[in-house]
C-alpha positions in Angstrom: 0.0 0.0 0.0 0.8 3.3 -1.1 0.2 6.7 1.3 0.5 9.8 -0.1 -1.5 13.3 -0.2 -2.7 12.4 -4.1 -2.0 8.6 -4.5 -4.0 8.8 -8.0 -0.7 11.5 -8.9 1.7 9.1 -8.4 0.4 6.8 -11.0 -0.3 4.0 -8.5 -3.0 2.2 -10.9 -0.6 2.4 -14.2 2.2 0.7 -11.9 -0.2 -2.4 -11.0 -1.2 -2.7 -14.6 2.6 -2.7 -15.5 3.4 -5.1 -12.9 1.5 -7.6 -13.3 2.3 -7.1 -17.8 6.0 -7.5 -17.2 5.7 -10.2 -15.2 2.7 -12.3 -15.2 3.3 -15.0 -12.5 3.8 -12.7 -10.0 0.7 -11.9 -8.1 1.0 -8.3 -6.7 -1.1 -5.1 -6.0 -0.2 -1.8 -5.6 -3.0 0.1 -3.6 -2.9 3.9 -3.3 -5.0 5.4 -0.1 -4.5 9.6 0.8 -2.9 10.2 3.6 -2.1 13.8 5.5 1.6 12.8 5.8 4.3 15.2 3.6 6.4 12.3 1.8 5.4 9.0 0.6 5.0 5.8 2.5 5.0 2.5 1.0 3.6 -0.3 3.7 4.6 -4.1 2.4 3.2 -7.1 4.3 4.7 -8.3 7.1 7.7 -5.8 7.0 7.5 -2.0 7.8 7.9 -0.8 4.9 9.5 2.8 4.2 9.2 6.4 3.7 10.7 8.5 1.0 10.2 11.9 2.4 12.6 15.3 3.7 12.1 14.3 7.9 13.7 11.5 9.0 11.2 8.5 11.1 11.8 8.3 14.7 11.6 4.3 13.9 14.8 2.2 12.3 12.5 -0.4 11.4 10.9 2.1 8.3 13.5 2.9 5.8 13.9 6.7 5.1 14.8 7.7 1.6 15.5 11.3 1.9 15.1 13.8 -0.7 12.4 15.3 -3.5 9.7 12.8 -3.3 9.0 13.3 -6.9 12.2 12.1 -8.5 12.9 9.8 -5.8 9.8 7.8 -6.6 9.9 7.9 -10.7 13.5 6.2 -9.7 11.8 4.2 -7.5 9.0 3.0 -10.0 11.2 2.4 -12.6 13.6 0.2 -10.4 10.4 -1.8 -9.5 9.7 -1.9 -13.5 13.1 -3.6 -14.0 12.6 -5.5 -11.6 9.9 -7.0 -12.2 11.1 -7.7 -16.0 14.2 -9.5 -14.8 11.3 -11.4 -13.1 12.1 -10.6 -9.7 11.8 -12.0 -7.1 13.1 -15.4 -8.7 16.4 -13.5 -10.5 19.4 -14.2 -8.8 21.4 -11.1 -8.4 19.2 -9.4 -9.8 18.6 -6.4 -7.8 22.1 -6.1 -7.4 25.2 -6.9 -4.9 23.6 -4.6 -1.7 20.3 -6.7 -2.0 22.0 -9.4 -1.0 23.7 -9.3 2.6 21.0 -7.4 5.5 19.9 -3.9 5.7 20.9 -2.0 8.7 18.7 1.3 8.9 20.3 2.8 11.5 23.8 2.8 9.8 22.1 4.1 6.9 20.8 7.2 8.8 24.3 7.6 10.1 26.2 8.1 6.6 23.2 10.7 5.4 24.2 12.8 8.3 
């Protein structure tokens, strides 16, 4: 799920719809709902998800992606785009060397400082 001011802006249909073209077998939604927060936050199930937005989270467990929310997520849907054409999640390697030890928020906050 998808939370932003205007989630119809962001495209959020298109993205499903492009999804599920590029890679068939895979069976995933994108939902938008409006929300009164100033960035975007994308919720994923059974994980907490993140936040691309210019105020860091008080929580490590949501990963911040700092910056202009409207560059940062046409990056971001075109990474999911790719990924999902390398068929993702079943490519190895595909989403690159980083993807593939564990994430560690807090370190990440650290180096943006």
């Amino acid at each position: 799920m998808v939370h932003h001011r205007n989630p119809t802006s962001l495209g959020i249909d298109a993205l499903s719809v492009n999804i599920g073209d590029l890679s068939p077998g895979m069976l995933l939604g994108v939902v938008g709902e409006t929300s009164d927060s100033k960035g975007i936050t994308i919720e994923m199930l059974n994980s907490p998800g993140g936040v691309i937005a210019a105020d860091e989270p008080v929580d490590f467990r949501i990963v911040w992606i700092p910056g202009d929310c409207s560059s940062i997520w046409n990056r971001f849907t075109d990474t999911v785009l790719r990924l999902a054409e390398a068929g993702y999640p079943g490519c190895v390697g595909c989403a690159g060397p980083a993807a593939e030890g564990p994430w560690d928020e807090e370190a990440s906050r650290l180096r943006l400082r």
